[in-house]
C-alpha positions as CSV (number, residue, x, y, z in Angstrom):
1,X,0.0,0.0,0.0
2,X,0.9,3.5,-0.9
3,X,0.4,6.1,2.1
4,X,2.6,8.7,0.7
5,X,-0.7,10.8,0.0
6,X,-0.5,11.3,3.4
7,X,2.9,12.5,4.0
8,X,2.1,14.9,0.8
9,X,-1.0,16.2,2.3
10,X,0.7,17.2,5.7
11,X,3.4,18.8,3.9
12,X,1.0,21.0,2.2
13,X,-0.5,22.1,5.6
14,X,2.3,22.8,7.3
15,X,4.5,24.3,4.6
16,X,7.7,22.6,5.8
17,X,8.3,20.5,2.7
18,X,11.0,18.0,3.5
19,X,12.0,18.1,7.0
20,X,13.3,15.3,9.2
21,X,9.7,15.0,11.0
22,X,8.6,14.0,7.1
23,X,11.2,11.4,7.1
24,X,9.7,10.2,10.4
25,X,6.6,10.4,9.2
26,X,7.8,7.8,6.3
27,X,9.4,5.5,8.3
28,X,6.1,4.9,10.4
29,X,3.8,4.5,7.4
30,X,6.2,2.1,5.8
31,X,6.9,0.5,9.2
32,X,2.5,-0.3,9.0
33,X,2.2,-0.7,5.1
34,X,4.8,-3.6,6.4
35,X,3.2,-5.0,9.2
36,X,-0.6,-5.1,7.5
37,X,1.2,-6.8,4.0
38,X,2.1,-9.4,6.5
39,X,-1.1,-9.8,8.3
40,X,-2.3,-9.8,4.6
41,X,-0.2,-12.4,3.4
42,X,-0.8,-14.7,6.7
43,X,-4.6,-14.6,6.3
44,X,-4.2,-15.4,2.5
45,X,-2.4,-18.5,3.9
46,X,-5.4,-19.5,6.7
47,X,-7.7,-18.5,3.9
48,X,-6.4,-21.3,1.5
49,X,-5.8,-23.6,4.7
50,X,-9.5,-23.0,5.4
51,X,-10.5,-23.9,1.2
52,X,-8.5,-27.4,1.4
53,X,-9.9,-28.3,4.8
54,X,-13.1,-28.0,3.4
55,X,-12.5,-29.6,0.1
56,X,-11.3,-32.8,2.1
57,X,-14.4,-32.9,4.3
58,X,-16.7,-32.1,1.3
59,X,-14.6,-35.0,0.3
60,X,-14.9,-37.5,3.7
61,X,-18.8,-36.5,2.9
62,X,-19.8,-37.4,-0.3
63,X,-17.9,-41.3,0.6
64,X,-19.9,-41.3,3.8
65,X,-23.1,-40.5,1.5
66,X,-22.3,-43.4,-1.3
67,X,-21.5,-45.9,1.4
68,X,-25.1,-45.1,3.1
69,X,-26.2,-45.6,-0.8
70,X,-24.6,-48.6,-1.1
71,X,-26.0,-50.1,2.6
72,X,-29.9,-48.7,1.8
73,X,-29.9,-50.4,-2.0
74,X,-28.6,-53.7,-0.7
């Protein structure tokens, strides 16, 4: 994610234009754009986790439901 919208939105306000507190400023908005591309990337993960879980019990289902099948037709 791209926060530097921010940055160039503060620097309008105050007038300072680049100033150490701007580089500060930086540092903490990479520092989260960091943090929430991880927390991104780690639900992605449970997310797919989750999907194949599923697929295997959608799976142990539908051979629970043919054996039944096969038991009521005998």
């Amino acid at each position: 994610m791209d926060f530097s919208y921010l940055v160039k939105r503060e620097r309008r306000s105050d007038g300072a234009g680049s100033s150490g507190g701007e580089a500060g400023q930086m540092a903490l908005i990479k520092e989260e754009d960091d943090r929430l591309n991880t927390e991104l990337l780690q639900l992605q993960d449970e997310a797919i986790n989750l999907q194949q879980k599923g697929t295997q019990m959608q799976l142990e289902y539908e051979e629970v439901q043919s054996q039944v099948i096969r038991e009521l037709c005998r």
